[in-house]
C-alpha positions as CSV (number, residue, x, y, z in Angstrom):
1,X,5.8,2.0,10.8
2,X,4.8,-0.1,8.6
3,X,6.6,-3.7,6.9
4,X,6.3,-5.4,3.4
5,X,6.6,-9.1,3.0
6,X,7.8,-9.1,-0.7
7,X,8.4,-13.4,-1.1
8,X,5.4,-14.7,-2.1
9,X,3.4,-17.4,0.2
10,X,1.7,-19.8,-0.6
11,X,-0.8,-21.3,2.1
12,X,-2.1,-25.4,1.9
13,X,-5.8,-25.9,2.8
14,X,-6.8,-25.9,6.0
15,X,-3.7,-23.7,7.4
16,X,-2.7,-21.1,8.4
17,X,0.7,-18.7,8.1
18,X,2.0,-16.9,10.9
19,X,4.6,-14.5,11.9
20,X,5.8,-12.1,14.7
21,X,6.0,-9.6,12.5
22,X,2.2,-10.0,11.2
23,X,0.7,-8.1,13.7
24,X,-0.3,-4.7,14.7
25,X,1.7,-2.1,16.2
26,X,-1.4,-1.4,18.5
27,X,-3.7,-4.1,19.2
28,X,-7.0,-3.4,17.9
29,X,-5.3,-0.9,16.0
30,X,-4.1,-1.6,12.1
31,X,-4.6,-2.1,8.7
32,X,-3.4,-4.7,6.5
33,X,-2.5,-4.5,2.5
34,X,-1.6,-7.6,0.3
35,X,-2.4,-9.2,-2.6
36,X,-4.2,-12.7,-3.5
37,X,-4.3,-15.7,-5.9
38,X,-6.8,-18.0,-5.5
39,X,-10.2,-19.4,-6.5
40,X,-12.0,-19.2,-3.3
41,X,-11.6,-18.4,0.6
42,X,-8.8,-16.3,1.2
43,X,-9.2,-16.0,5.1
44,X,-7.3,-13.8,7.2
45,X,-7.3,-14.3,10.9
46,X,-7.3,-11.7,13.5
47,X,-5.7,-13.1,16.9
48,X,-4.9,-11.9,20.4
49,X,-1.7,-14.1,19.8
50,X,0.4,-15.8,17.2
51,X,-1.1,-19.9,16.2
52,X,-0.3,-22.9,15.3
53,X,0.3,-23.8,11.1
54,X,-2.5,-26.1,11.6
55,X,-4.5,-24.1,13.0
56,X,-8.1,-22.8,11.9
57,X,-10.6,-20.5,12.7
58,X,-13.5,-23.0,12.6
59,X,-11.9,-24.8,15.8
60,X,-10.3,-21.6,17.1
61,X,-12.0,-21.1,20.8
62,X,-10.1,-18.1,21.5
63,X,-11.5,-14.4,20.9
64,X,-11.0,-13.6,17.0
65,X,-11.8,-11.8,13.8
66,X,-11.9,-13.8,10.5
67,X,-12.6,-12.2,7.3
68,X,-13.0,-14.3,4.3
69,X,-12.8,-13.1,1.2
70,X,-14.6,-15.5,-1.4
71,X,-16.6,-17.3,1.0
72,X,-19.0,-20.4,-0.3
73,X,-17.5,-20.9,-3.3
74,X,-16.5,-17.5,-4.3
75,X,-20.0,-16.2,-4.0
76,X,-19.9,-14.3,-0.4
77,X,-17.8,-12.0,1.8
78,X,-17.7,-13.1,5.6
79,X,-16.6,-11.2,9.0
80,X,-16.6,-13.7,11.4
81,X,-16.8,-13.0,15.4
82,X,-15.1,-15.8,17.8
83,X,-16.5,-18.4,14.7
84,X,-20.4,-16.7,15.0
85,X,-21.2,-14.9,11.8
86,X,-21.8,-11.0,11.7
87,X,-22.0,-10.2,8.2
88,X,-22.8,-12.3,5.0
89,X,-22.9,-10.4,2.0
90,X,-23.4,-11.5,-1.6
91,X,-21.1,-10.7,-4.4
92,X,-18.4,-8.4,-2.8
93,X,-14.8,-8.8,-2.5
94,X,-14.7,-11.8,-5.0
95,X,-11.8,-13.7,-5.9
96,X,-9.9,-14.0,-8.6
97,X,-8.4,-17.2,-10.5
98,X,-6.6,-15.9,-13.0
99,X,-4.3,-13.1,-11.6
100,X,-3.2,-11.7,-8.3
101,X,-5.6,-8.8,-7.3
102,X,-5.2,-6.0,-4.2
103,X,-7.3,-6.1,-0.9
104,X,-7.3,-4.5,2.2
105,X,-8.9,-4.7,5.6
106,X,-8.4,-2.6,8.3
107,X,-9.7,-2.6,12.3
108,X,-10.2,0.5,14.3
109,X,-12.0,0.3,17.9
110,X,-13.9,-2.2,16.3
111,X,-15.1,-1.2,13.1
112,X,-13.9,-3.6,10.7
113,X,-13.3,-1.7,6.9
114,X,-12.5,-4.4,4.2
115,X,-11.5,-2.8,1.0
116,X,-10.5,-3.5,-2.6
117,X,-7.9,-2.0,-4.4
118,X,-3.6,-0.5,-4.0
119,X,-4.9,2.2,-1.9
120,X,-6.0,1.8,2.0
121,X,-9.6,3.4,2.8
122,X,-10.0,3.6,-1.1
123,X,-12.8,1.5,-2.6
124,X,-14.3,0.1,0.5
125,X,-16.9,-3.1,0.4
126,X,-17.8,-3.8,3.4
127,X,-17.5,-1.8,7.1
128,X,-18.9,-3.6,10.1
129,X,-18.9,-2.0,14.0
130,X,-18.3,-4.4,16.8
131,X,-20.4,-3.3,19.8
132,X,-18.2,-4.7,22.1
133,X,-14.4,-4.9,20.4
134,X,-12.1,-7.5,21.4
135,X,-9.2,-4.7,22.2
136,X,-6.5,-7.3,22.4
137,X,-6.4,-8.5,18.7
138,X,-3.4,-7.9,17.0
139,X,-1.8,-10.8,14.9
140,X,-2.6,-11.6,11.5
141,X,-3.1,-15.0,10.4
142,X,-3.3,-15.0,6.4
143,X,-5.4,-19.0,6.1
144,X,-7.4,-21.0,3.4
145,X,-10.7,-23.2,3.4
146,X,-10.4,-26.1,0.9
147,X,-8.4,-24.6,-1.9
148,X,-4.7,-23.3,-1.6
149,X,-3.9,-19.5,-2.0
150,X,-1.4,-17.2,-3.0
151,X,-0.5,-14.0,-1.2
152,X,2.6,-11.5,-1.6
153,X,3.3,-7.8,-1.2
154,X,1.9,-7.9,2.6
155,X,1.8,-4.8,4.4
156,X,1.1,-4.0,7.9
157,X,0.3,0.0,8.2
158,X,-0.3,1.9,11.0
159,X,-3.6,2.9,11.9
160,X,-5.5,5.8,14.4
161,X,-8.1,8.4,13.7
162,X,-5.4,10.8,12.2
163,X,-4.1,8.0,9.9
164,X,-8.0,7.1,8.5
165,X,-8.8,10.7,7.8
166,X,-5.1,11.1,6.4
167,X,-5.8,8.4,4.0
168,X,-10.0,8.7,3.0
169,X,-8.1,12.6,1.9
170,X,-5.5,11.5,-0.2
171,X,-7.8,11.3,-3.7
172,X,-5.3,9.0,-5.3
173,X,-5.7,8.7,-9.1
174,X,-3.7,6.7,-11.9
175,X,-0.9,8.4,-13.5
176,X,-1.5,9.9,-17.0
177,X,-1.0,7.4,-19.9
178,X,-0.4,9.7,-22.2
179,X,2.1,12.6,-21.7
180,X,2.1,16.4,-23.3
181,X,5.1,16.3,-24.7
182,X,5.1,20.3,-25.8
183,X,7.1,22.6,-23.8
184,X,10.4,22.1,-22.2
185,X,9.0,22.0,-19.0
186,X,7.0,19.0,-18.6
187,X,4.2,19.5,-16.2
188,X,2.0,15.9,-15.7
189,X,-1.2,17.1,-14.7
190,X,-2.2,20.4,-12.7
191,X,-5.4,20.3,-10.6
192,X,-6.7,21.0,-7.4
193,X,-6.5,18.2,-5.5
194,X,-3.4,17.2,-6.9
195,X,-2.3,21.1,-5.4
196,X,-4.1,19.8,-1.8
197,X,-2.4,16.8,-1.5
198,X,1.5,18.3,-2.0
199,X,0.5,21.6,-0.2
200,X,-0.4,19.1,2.7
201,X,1.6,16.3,3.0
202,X,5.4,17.2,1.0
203,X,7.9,17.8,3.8
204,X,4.5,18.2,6.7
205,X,5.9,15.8,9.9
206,X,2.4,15.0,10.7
207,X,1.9,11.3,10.4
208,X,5.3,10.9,8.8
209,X,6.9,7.0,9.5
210,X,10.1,7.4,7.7
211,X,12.5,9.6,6.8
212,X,14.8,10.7,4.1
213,X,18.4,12.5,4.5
214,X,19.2,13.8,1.6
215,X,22.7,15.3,0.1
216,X,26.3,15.7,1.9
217,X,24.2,17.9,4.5
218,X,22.1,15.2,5.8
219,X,19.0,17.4,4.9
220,X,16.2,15.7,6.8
221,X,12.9,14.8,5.1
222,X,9.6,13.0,6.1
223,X,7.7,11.2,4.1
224,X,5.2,8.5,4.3
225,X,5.3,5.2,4.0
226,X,2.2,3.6,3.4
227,X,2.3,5.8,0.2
228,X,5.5,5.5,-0.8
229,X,5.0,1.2,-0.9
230,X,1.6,1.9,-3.1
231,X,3.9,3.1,-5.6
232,X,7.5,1.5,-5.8
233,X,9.5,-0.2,-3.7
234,X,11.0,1.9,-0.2
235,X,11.2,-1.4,1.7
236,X,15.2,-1.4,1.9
237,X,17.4,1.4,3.4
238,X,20.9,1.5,4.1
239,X,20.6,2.2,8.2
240,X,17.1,1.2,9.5
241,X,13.8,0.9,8.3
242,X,12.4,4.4,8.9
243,X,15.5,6.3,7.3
244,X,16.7,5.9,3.9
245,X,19.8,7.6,3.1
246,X,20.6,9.5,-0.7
247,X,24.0,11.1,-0.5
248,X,24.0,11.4,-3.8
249,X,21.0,13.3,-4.7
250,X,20.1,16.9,-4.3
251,X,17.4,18.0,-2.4
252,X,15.1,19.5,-5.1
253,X,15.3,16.5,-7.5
254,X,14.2,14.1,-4.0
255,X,11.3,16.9,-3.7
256,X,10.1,16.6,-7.4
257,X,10.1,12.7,-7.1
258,X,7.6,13.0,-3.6
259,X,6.0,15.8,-5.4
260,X,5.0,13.0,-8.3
261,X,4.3,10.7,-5.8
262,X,1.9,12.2,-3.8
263,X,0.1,14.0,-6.3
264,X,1.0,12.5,-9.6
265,X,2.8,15.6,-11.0
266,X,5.7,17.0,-10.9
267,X,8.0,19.5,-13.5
268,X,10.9,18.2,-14.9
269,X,13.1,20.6,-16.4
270,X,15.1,19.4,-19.8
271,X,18.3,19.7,-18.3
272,X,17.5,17.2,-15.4
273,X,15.2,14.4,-16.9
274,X,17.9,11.5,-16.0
275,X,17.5,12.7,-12.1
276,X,13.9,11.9,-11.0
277,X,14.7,8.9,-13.2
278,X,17.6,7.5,-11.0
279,X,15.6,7.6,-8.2
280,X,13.0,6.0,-10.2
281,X,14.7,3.5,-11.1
282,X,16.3,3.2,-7.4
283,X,12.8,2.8,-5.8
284,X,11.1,0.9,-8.9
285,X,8.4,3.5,-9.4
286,X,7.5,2.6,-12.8
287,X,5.0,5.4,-14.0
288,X,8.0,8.0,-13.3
289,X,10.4,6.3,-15.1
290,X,8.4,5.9,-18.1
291,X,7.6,9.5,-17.9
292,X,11.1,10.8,-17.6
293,X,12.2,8.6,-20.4
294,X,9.3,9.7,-22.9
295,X,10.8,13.1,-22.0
296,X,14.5,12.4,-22.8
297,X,13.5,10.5,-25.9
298,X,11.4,13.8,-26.7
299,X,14.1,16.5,-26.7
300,X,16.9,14.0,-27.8
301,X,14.5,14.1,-31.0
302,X,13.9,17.7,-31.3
303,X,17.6,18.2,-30.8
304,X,18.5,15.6,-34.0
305,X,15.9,17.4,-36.0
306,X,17.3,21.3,-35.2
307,X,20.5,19.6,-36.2
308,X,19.5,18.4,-39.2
């Protein structure tokens, strides 16, 4: 399961955010996406239970994990154990002024993986073991030193020993810029990995947290989440949070848009460029819609010129 906070928060210095559904499915047990404006400090607080908006980590004297991202001035990266200090390290996880920029940090039976970047257990920083893990930590507190900060696009993912090798697999890449815009059949990419990823993840159940039904048939499909949020916006359904419901669209266009998902490929054949597109455009995956409309444009060209 995971949820996305899409308003945008901005936290005072010297407080702290809370809410019940900042927290971990399983204590102990999580990983948390979102991204940050600010010149210094962003601090996010790992609790056993939800605290007050005053509240800080620096007079906190119940068990907790603080990471701060920016620490002393935006020259350090700090874990923090019940307020003692376990790692201090120079010149990692840096702020930034000037725009909003993706972190995430994830705990897992104590090992504490802090990460930069759209992409869980991509681009890690920093990984610290507890020795002796306070298995009750679950909240997330997202805090400030002396400077206020911006976050937005917060995401609480699930977490286990399946989900971190699913993830450290998934060799996620940038979608082409530029497109080859030669045959009929537009093929984005075609490499092994790409092959790996939809060979084992398009329609597999393992792992899956949400589902679509697809068509007047209802045809059931898992997907994943986490995945799905790093590249549009699945957040909204018409039932519940774990199904999303497309009457309207046909089974094979649903598994060409995963298919470009997951692996940043898919064919689209010239008679069907506007469906991937609509379902683009539903789920505000942006690389796909570009794609699919450089394709229209394409043969809406050639056509012209034939004709001429």
């Amino acid at each position: 399961m995971s949820e996305k906070k899409k308003r945008f928060l901005t936290v005072a210095p010297f407080k702290c955010t809370w809410n019940e559904d900042l927290r971990f499915k399983e204590a102990v047990c999580g990983c948390v996406a979102f991204e940050a404006f600010a010149q210094n400090d962003v601090s996010l607080v790992f609790r056993e239970q939800v605290g007050s908006h005053h509240y800080h980590y620096k007079m906190d004297n119940s068990p907790n994990y603080t990471v701060i991202l920016g620490s002393h001035r935006n020259h350090r990266l700090k874990i923090e154990v019940n307020g003692k200090t376990v790692v201090d390290a120079d010149g990692v996880g840096l702020c930034c002024s000037s725009s909003f920029q993706r972190y995430w940090i994830g705990i897992y039976d104590g090992q504490i993986s802090i990460g930069k970047g759209r992409y869980p257990f991509q681009n890690i920083v920093v990984q610290w073991l507890d020795s002796k893990p306070n298995y009750s930590v679950r909240y997330v507190g997202l805090s400030s030193w002396d400077k206020h900060v911006g976050y937005r696009n917060i995401i609480i993912l699930p977490l286990t020993q399946h989900h971190t090798s699913l993830w450290s697999q998934i060799d996620y890449k940038d979608y082409q810029e530029e497109s080859d815009m030669g045959s009929e059949i537009f093929d984005i990419d075609n490499d092994d990995h790409a092959k790996w990823r939809v060979s084992n993840i398009l329609e597999s159940w393992d792992f899956s947290d949400v589902m679509f039904l697809v068509g007047v048939e209802r045809k059931v499909v898992p997907a994943y989440k986490v995945i799905l949020n790093a590249y549009g916006d699945f957040s909204s359904s018409s039932s519940s949070e774990n199904i999303i419901h497309l009457p309207s669209t046909a089974y094979e266009v649903l598994l060409a848009f995963l298919e470009y998902i997951y692996s940043g490929q898919t064919q689209v054949v010239e008679s069907q460029p506007d469906s991937p597109r609509d379902l683009g455009l539903r789920f505000n995956v942006l690389s796909l819609i570009k794609e699919c409309n450089e394709i229209s444009n394409h043969f809406k060209t050639n056509k012209n010129l034939l004709g001429s």
